[in-house]
C-alpha positions as CSV (number, residue, x, y, z in Angstrom):
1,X,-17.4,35.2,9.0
2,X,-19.7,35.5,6.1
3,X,-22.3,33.6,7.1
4,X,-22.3,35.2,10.8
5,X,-22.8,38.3,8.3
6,X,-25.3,37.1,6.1
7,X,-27.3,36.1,9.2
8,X,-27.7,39.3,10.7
9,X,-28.7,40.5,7.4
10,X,-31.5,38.1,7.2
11,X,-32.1,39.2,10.9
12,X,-31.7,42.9,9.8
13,X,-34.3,42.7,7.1
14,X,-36.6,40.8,9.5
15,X,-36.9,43.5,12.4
16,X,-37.2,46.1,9.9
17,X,-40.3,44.5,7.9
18,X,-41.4,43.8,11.3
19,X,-42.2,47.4,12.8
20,X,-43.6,48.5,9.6
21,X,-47.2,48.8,10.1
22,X,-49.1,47.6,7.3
23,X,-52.6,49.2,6.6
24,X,-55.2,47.0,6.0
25,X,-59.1,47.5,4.8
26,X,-62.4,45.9,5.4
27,X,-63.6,43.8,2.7
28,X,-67.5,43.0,2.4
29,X,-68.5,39.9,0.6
30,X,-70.9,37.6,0.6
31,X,-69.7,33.7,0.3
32,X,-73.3,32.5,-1.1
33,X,-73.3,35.2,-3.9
34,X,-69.5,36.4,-4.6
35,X,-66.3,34.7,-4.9
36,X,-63.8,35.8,-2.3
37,X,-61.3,38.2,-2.9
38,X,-57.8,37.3,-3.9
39,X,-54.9,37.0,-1.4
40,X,-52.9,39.8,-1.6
41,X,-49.0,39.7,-3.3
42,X,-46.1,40.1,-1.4
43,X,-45.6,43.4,-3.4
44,X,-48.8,44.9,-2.9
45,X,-48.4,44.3,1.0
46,X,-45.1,46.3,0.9
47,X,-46.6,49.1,-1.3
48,X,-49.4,49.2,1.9
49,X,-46.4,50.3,4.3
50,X,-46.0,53.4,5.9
51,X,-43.8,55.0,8.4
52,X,-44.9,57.0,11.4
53,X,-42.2,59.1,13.3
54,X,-41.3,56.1,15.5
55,X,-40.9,53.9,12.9
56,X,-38.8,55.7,11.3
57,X,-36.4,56.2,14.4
58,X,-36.7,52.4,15.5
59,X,-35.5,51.3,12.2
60,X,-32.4,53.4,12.0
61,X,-32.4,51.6,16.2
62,X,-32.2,48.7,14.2
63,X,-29.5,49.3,11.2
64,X,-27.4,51.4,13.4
65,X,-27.1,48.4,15.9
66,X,-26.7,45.9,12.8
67,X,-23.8,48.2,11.6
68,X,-22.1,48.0,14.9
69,X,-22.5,43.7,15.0
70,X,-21.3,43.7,11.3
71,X,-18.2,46.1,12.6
72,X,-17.4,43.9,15.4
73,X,-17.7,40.7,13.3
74,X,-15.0,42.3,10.9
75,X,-12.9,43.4,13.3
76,X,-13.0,40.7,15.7
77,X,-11.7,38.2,12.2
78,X,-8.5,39.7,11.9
């Protein structure tokens, strides 16, 4: 039972990080005169989020179908 439930919180957290758009930028360098710029962090990818109306509405989709799995997975070991 646990590691049905620990899968579909891995799953979970996938589809959710998934449908957040990320914003990105432009960056202007040139290779003969400038270094590159640094890859981005995990953390400063996740501070670039935002949520737009459906977002917001497809990830509660997504949690309030997760809670009903996780409910049936519970239930169903009894």
């Amino acid at each position: 039972m646990w590691w049905k439930l620990g899968g579909l919180l891995v799953l979970t957290a996938a589809l959710v990080i998934g449908v957040i758009p990320i914003r990105t930028h432009a960056v202007l360098y040139d290779p003969a005169k400038s270094l590159p710029p640094p890859m981005p962090s995990l953390g400063e990818m996740f501070s670039t989020m935002y949520l737009t109306p459906g977002t917001a509405l497809l990830i509660s989709v997504i949690l309030a179908a997760a809670g009903f799995v996780a409910l049936k997975i519970i239930r169903g070991q009894r």
